[in-house]
C-alpha positions in Angstrom: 62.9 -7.0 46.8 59.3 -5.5 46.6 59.5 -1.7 46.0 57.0 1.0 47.0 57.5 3.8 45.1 56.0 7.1 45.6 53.8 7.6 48.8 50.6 7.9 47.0 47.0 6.3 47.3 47.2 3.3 50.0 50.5 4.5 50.8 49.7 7.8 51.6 50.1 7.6 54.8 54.3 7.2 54.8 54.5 10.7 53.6 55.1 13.6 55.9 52.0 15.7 54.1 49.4 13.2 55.4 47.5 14.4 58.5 49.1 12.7 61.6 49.0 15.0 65.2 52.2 15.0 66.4 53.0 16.9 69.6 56.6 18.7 69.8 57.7 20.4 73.1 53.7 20.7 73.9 52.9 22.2 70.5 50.5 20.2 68.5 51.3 20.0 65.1 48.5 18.7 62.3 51.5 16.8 60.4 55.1 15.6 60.2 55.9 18.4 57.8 54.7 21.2 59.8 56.7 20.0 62.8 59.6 19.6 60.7 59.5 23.0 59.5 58.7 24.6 62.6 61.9 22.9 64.1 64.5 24.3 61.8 64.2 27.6 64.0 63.9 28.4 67.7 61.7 31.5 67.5 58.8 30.7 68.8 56.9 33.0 67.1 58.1 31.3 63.9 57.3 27.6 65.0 53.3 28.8 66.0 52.5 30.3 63.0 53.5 27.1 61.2 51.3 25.0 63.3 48.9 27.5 62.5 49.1 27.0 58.7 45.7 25.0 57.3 48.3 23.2 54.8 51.6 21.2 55.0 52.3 22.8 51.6 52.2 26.0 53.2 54.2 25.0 55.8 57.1 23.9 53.8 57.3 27.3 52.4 57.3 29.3 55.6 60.0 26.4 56.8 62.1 28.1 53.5 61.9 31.7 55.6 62.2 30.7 59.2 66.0 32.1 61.2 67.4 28.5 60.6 69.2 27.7 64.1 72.3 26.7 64.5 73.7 23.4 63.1 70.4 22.5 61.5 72.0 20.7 58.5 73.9 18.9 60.8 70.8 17.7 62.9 67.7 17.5 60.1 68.0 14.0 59.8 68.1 13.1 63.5 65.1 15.7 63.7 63.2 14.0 60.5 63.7 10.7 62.5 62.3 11.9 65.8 59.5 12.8 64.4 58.5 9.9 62.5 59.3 7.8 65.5 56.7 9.8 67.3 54.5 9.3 64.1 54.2 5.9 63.9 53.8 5.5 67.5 49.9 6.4 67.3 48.8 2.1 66.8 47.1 2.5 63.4 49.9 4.4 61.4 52.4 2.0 62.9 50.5 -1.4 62.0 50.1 0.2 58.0 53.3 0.7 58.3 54.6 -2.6 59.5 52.4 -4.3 56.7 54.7 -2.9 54.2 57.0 -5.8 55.2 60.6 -5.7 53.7 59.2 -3.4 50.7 62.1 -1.1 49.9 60.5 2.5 50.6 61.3 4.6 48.0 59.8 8.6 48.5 59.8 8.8 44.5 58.8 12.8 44.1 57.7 15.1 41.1 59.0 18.3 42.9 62.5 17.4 42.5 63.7 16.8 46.0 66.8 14.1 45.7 67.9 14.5 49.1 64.6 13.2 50.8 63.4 11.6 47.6 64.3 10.5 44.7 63.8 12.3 41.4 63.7 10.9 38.1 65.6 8.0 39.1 68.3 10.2 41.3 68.5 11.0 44.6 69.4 10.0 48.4 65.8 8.4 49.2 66.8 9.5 53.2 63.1 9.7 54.1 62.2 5.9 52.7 65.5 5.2 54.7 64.5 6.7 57.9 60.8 5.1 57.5 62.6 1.7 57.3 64.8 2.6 60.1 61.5 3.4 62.3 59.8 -0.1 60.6 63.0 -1.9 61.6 62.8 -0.7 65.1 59.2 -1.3 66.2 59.9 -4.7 64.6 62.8 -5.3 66.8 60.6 -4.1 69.9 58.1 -6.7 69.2 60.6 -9.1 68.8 61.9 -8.2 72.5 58.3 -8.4 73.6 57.2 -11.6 72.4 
Protein backbone atom coordinates (compact mmCIF):
# COMPACT_ATOMS: atom_id res chain seq x y z
CA UNK A 1 0.00 0.00 0.00
CA UNK A 2 1.18 3.59 -1.09
CA UNK A 3 2.09 5.63 2.02
CA UNK A 4 2.03 9.49 2.47
CA UNK A 5 4.01 10.44 5.06
CA UNK A 6 4.09 13.72 6.58
CA UNK A 7 1.62 16.42 5.41
CA UNK A 8 4.10 18.52 3.72
CA UNK A 9 4.58 20.21 0.19
CA UNK A 10 1.68 18.86 -2.19
CA UNK A 11 0.25 17.36 0.70
CA UNK A 12 -0.09 20.26 2.69
CA UNK A 13 -3.34 20.60 2.54
CA UNK A 14 -4.31 17.22 4.86
CA UNK A 15 -2.86 19.04 7.77
CA UNK A 16 -4.98 21.02 10.18
CA UNK A 17 -2.36 24.17 9.97
CA UNK A 18 -3.16 24.75 6.33
CA UNK A 19 -5.62 27.71 5.74
CA UNK A 20 -9.13 26.18 5.24
CA UNK A 21 -12.39 28.58 6.61
CA UNK A 22 -14.38 26.55 8.58
CA UNK A 23 -17.41 27.96 10.20
CA UNK A 24 -18.30 26.50 13.89
CA UNK A 25 -21.69 27.56 15.60
CA UNK A 26 -21.43 30.83 13.24
CA UNK A 27 -17.82 31.58 14.20
CA UNK A 28 -15.47 31.59 11.32
CA UNK A 29 -12.40 30.02 11.94
CA UNK A 30 -9.13 30.59 9.39
CA UNK A 31 -8.24 26.69 9.99
CA UNK A 32 -8.99 23.32 11.36
CA UNK A 33 -6.58 23.88 14.19
CA UNK A 34 -8.05 27.00 15.50
CA UNK A 35 -11.47 25.54 15.57
CA UNK A 36 -10.24 22.62 17.25
CA UNK A 37 -8.72 24.48 19.92
CA UNK A 38 -11.35 26.86 20.38
CA UNK A 39 -13.79 23.80 20.93
CA UNK A 40 -12.02 22.17 23.86
CA UNK A 41 -13.74 25.05 26.02
CA UNK A 42 -17.19 26.65 26.18
CA UNK A 43 -16.18 30.15 27.18
CA UNK A 44 -16.83 32.15 24.61
CA UNK A 45 -14.53 34.61 25.36
CA UNK A 46 -11.87 31.85 25.01
CA UNK A 47 -13.12 30.39 21.65
CA UNK A 48 -12.99 34.35 19.97
CA UNK A 49 -9.74 35.10 20.81
CA UNK A 50 -8.57 31.98 19.10
CA UNK A 51 -10.22 32.72 15.97
CA UNK A 52 -8.61 35.91 16.49
CA UNK A 53 -5.11 34.50 16.49
CA UNK A 54 -3.07 35.50 12.94
CA UNK A 55 -1.44 31.76 13.46
CA UNK A 56 -2.61 28.11 13.88
CA UNK A 57 0.63 27.83 15.93
CA UNK A 58 -0.63 30.28 18.20
CA UNK A 59 -3.70 28.80 18.37
CA UNK A 60 -2.53 25.51 19.62
CA UNK A 61 -0.91 27.12 22.45
CA UNK A 62 -3.89 29.17 23.72
CA UNK A 63 -5.96 25.63 23.10
CA UNK A 64 -3.12 24.32 25.99
CA UNK A 65 -4.73 27.26 28.50
CA UNK A 66 -8.40 27.30 27.60
CA UNK A 67 -11.08 25.94 30.89
CA UNK A 68 -11.15 22.45 29.02
CA UNK A 69 -15.07 21.50 29.25
CA UNK A 70 -16.32 18.63 30.36
CA UNK A 71 -15.61 15.21 28.89
CA UNK A 72 -13.29 16.66 26.28
CA UNK A 73 -11.02 13.64 26.05
CA UNK A 74 -13.86 11.65 25.76
CA UNK A 75 -15.26 13.67 22.69
CA UNK A 76 -11.78 15.16 20.79
CA UNK A 77 -11.89 12.69 18.26
CA UNK A 78 -15.52 12.92 17.38
CA UNK A 79 -14.75 16.82 17.45
CA UNK A 80 -11.37 16.37 15.23
CA UNK A 81 -13.71 14.44 12.78
CA UNK A 82 -16.43 17.00 12.54
CA UNK A 83 -14.33 19.31 11.59
CA UNK A 84 -12.60 17.75 8.95
CA UNK A 85 -15.80 16.54 7.54
CA UNK A 86 -16.72 20.15 7.26
CA UNK A 87 -13.21 20.72 5.76
CA UNK A 88 -13.22 18.71 3.02
CA UNK A 89 -16.62 19.62 2.11
CA UNK A 90 -15.46 23.08 0.41
CA UNK A 91 -15.01 21.04 -3.63
CA UNK A 92 -11.30 21.75 -4.05
CA UNK A 93 -9.91 20.36 -0.70
CA UNK A 94 -12.20 17.34 -1.04
CA UNK A 95 -11.17 16.39 -4.82
CA UNK A 96 -7.04 16.77 -3.50
CA UNK A 97 -8.10 14.74 -1.08
CA UNK A 98 -9.87 12.03 -2.88
CA UNK A 99 -6.77 11.91 -5.37
CA UNK A 100 -4.74 10.43 -2.61
CA UNK A 101 -6.56 7.17 -3.49
CA UNK A 102 -6.02 4.23 -1.00
CA UNK A 103 -2.53 5.95 0.12
CA UNK A 104 -2.26 5.08 3.76
CA UNK A 105 -2.15 8.76 5.51
CA UNK A 106 0.25 8.80 7.87
CA UNK A 107 0.58 12.54 9.99
CA UNK A 108 4.40 11.77 10.41
CA UNK A 109 5.45 14.84 12.92
CA UNK A 110 8.77 16.41 14.31
CA UNK A 111 7.04 17.86 17.41
CA UNK A 112 6.46 14.63 18.93
CA UNK A 113 2.78 14.27 18.92
CA UNK A 114 2.08 10.22 18.84
CA UNK A 115 -1.43 10.50 19.56
CA UNK A 116 -2.42 12.48 16.34
CA UNK A 117 0.76 11.55 14.57
CA UNK A 118 3.26 9.52 14.54
CA UNK A 119 6.77 10.18 15.93
CA UNK A 120 9.88 8.60 15.04
CA UNK A 121 8.13 5.62 13.92
CA UNK A 122 5.63 5.55 17.14
CA UNK A 123 2.41 6.72 17.58
CA UNK A 124 -1.51 6.34 17.03
CA UNK A 125 -1.56 8.22 13.49
CA UNK A 126 -5.58 9.07 14.64
CA UNK A 127 -5.53 12.14 12.39
CA UNK A 128 -4.34 10.13 8.96
CA UNK A 129 -7.12 7.72 10.34
CA UNK A 130 -9.80 10.19 10.60
CA UNK A 131 -8.74 11.83 7.09
CA UNK A 132 -9.24 8.31 5.62
CA UNK A 133 -12.40 7.87 7.47
CA UNK A 134 -13.65 11.40 5.82
CA UNK A 135 -11.88 10.05 2.15
CA UNK A 136 -13.85 6.76 2.73
CA UNK A 137 -17.02 8.52 3.19
CA UNK A 138 -17.25 11.11 0.42
CA UNK A 139 -16.24 8.05 -1.67
CA UNK A 140 -19.14 6.05 -0.49
CA UNK A 141 -21.43 9.17 -1.23
CA UNK A 142 -20.43 9.25 -4.72
CA UNK A 143 -20.86 5.77 -4.98
CA UNK A 144 -24.67 6.27 -3.71
CA UNK A 145 -24.87 9.05 -6.30
CA UNK A 146 -23.77 7.54 -9.32
Amino acid sequence: MTEIRGFRGQYAFLSNFEPAVIRVRGVRYPTVEHAFQACKTENLAERAVIAGLPTPAEARQAGQQVTLRPGWDDMKEEVMLAMLRVKFRQPDLRERLLATGDAALVEDNAWRDRYWGVYRGQGLNRLGVLLMQVREEILAVQLQAA
